[in-house]
C-alpha positions as CSV (number, residue, x, y, z in Angstrom):
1,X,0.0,0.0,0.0
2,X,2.6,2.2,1.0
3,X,4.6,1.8,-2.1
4,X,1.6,2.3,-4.3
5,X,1.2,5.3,-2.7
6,X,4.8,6.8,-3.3
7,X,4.3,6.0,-6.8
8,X,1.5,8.4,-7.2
9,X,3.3,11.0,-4.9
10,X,6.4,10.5,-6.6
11,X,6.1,9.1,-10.0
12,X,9.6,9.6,-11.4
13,X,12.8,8.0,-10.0
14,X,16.0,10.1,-9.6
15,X,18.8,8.0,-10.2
16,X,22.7,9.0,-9.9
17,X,24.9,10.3,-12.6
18,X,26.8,6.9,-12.6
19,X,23.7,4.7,-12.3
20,X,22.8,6.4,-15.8
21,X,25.6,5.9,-17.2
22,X,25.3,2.2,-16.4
23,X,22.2,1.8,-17.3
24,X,22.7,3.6,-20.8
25,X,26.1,1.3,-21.8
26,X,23.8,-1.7,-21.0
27,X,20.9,-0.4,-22.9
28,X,20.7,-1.1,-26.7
29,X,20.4,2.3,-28.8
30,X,17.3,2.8,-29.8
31,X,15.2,1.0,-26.9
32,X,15.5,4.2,-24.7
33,X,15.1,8.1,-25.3
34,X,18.0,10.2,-23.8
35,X,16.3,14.2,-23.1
36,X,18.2,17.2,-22.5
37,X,15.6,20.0,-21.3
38,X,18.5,23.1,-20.9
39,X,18.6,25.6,-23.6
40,X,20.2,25.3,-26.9
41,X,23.8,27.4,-26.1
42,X,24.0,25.1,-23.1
43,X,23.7,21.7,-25.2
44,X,26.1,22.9,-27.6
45,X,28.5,23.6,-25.0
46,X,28.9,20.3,-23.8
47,X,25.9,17.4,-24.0
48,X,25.8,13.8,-23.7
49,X,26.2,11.5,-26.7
50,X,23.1,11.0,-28.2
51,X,20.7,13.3,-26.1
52,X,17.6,14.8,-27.8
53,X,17.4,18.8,-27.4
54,X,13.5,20.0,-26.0
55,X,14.0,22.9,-24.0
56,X,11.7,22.7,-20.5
57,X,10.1,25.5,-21.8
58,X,9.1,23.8,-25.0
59,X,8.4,20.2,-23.6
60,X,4.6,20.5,-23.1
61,X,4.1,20.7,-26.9
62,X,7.0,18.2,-28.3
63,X,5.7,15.0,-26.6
64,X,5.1,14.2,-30.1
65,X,8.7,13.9,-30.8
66,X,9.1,11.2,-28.3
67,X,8.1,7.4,-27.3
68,X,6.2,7.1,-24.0
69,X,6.4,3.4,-24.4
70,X,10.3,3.8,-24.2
71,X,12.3,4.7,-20.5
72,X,13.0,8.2,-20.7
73,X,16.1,9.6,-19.4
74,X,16.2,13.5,-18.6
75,X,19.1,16.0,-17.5
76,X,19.7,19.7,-17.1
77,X,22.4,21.2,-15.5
78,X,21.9,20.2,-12.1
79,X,19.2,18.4,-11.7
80,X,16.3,21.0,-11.0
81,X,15.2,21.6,-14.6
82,X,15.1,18.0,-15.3
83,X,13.2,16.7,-12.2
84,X,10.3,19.0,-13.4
85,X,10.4,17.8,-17.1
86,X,10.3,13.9,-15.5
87,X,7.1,14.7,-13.4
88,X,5.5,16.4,-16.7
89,X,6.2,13.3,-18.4
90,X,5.0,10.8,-15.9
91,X,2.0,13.2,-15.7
92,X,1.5,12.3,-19.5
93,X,1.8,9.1,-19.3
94,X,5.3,8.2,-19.9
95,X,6.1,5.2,-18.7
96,X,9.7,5.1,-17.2
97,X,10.9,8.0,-16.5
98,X,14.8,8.6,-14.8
99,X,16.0,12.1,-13.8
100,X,19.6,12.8,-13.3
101,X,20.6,14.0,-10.1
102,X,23.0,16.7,-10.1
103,X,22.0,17.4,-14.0
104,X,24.8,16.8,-16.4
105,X,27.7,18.4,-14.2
106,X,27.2,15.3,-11.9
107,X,28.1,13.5,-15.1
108,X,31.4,11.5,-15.0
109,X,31.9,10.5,-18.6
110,X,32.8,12.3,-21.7
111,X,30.5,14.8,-23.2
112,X,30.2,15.8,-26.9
113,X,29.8,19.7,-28.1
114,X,28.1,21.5,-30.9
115,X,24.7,21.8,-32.0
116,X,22.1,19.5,-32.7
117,X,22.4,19.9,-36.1
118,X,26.1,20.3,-36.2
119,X,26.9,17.4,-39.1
120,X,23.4,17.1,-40.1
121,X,23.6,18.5,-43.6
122,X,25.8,14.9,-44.1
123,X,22.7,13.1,-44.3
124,X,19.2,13.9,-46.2
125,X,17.4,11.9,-43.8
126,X,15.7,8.9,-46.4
127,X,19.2,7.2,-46.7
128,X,18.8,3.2,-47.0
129,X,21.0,1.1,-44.7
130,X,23.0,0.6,-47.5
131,X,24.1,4.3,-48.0
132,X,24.1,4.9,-44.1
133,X,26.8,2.0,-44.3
134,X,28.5,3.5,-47.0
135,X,28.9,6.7,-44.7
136,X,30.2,5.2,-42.0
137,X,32.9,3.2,-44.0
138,X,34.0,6.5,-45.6
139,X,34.3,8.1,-42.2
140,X,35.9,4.7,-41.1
141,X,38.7,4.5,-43.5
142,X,39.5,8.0,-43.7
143,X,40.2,7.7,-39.4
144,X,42.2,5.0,-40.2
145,X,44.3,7.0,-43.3
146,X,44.1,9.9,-40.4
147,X,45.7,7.4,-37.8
148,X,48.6,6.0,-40.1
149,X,49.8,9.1,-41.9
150,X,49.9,10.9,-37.8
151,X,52.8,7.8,-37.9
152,X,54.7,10.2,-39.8
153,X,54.3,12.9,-37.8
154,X,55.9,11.5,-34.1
155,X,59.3,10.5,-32.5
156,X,58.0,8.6,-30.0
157,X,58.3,4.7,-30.9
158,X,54.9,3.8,-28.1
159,X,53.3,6.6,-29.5
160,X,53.6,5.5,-33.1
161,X,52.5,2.0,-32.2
162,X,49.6,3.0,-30.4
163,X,48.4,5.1,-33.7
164,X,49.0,1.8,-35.7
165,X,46.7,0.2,-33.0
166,X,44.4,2.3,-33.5
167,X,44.4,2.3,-37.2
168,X,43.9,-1.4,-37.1
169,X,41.0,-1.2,-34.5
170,X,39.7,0.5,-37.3
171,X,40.1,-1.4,-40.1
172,X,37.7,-3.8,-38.1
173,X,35.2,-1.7,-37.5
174,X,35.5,-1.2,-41.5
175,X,35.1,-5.7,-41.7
176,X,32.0,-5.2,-38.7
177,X,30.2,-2.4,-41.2
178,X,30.8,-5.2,-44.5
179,X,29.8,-7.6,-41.9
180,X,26.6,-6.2,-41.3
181,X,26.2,-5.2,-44.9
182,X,26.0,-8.9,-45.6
183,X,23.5,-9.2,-42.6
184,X,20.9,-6.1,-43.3
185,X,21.2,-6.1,-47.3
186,X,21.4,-10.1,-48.3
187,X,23.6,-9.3,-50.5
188,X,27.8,-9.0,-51.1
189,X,28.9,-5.3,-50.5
190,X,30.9,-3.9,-53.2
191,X,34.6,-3.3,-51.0
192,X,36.2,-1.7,-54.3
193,X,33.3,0.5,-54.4
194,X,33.0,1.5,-50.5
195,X,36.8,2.3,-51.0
196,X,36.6,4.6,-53.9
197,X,33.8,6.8,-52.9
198,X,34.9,7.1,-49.0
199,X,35.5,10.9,-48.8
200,X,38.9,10.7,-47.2
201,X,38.4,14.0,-46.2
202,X,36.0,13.7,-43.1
203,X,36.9,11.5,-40.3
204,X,34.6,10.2,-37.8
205,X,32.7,12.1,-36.0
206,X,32.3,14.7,-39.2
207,X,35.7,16.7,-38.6
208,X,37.9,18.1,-41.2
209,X,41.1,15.5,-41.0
210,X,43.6,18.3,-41.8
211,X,42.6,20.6,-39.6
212,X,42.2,17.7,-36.9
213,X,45.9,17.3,-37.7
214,X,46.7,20.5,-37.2
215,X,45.2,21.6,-34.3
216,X,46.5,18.5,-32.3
217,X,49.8,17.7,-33.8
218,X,51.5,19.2,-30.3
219,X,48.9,16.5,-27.9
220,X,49.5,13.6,-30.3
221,X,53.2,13.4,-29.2
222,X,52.5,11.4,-26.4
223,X,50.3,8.4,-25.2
224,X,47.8,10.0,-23.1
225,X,47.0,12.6,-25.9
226,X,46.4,10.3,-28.8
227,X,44.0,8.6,-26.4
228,X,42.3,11.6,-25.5
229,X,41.8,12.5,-29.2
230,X,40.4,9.1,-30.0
231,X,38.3,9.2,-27.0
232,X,37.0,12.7,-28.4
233,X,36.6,11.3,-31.7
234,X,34.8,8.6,-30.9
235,X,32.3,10.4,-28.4
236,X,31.3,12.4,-31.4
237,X,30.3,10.2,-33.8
238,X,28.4,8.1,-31.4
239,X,26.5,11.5,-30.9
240,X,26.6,11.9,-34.7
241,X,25.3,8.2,-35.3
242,X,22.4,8.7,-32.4
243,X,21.7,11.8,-34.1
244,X,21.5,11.2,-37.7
245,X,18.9,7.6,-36.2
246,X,16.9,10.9,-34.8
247,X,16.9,12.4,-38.6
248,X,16.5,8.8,-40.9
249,X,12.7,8.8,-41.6
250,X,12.8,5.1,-42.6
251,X,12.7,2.4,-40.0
252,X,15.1,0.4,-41.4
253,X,17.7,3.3,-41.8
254,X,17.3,4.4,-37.7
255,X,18.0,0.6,-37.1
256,X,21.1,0.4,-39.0
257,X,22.4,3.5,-36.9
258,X,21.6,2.2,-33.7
259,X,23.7,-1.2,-34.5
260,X,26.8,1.0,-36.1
261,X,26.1,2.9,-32.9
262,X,26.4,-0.1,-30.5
263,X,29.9,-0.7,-32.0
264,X,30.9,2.5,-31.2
265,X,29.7,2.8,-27.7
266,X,32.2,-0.7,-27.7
267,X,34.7,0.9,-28.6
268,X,34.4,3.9,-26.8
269,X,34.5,1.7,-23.7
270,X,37.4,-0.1,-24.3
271,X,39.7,3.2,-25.1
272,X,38.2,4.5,-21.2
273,X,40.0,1.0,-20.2
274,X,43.2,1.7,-22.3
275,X,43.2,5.3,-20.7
276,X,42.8,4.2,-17.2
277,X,45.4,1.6,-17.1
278,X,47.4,4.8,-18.6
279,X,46.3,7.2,-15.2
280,X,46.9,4.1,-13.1
């Protein structure tokens, strides 16, 4: 009785910073909706990967934009923004709602910057999982291209074999996209194809790769700085991935970026490890 009755007093559970997190790298993409309710100069300041932008202000008449059947997780800054955005969607029948305590500057992990439509123009929003493939492959090879020629570039020998790593980690990522080409399309993707129209010029993530190497030759002379930047990297284009899914009208198209998206949230894990065995 007494728990029945806390549910209609308090509706929405606040969970910790961490305990998002968790719950989010467990999570499949797609299955829940990650809401940021702060203002737009905030979000592009620093948000987390994959969060969908509704100001508080502009909540009440965006519901439309979102799944109550899904668990919603909300943030703000600190946590008071949020908490009233959870109770307005429990109060509309949301489901599962989580608010972040202590808002996004309780939040632990990495954060990705720009605005929500920063990369957009990328996309055209009815790709086919084959051309959302072909994209990523471009991007793919061209961090890998980005990776070996930075080889050239240092002195240190653990530095330069940590680039090659790196290169190679994505080279599988490239077999895990031909992989899954075989998988969603039924059919033999064309690798000499793939290679020729990857646009070598934007790595993943959607940045420039000369000016990427130009802005962070001086950090990519040691260890901890090449992981850093591929840390960086690849907590962008998970945000890019999550929000291109938020753009793709077609079903199948949003379900291709959620499983590229998966991969990356992989790998994105496994640098933290590389990095903390670094700090350790």
């Amino acid at each position: 009785m007494f728990e029945k009755l806390k549910k209609i007093i308090e509706p929405v559970e606040s969970v910790s910073a961490d305990a998002a997190a968790e719950f989010m790298a467990k999570a499949k993409e797609g299955t829940f909706t990650l809401l940021d309710v702060r203002q737009p100069k905030e979000y592009e300041r620093g948000h987390i990967p994959g969060a969908v932008l509704i100001p508080l202000p502009q909540l009440s008449d965006s519901l439309d934009q979102l799944d109550p059947e899904k668990p919603v997780v909300v943030y703000c800054a600190i946590g008071g923004r949020s908490r009233v955005a959870a109770h307005l969607l429990a109060g509309k029948g949301f489901k599962t709602v989580y608010n972040i305590k202590g808002g996004i500057m309780a939040w632990n992990s990495r954060v990705a910057e720009g605005p929500a439509e920063l990369n957009l123009d990328l996309i055209h929003g009815d790709e086919s999982p084959a051309e959302i493939i072909a994209l990523a492959y471009g991007m793919e090879t061209s961090l890998s291209d980005f990776y070996r020629a930075m080889i050239q570039r240092v002195t240190d020998e653990e530095v330069a074999a940590l680039l090659d790593k790196l290169a190679a980690i994505e080279d599988k990522h490239k077999q895990y996209l031909l992989d899954l080409h075989r998988t969603v399309i039924g059919a033999e993707p064309d690798v000499i194809g793939l290679e020729s129209s990857a646009n070598r010029r934007i790595v993943e993530g959607g940045f420039d790769a000369a000016t990427l190497a130009e802005k962070n030759q001086r950090i990519m002379q040691t260890v901890t700085g090449v992981l850093e930047l591929a840390m960086m990297l690849e907590t962008h284009v998970l945000d890019l991935y999550l929000r291109f899914a938020g753009s793709i009208r077609e079903n199948a198209g949003r379900q291709t970026l959620f499983a590229i998206a998966d991969e990356e949230k992989a790998h994105l894990a496994a640098l933290g490890k590389l990095m903390e065995e670094r700090t350790v």
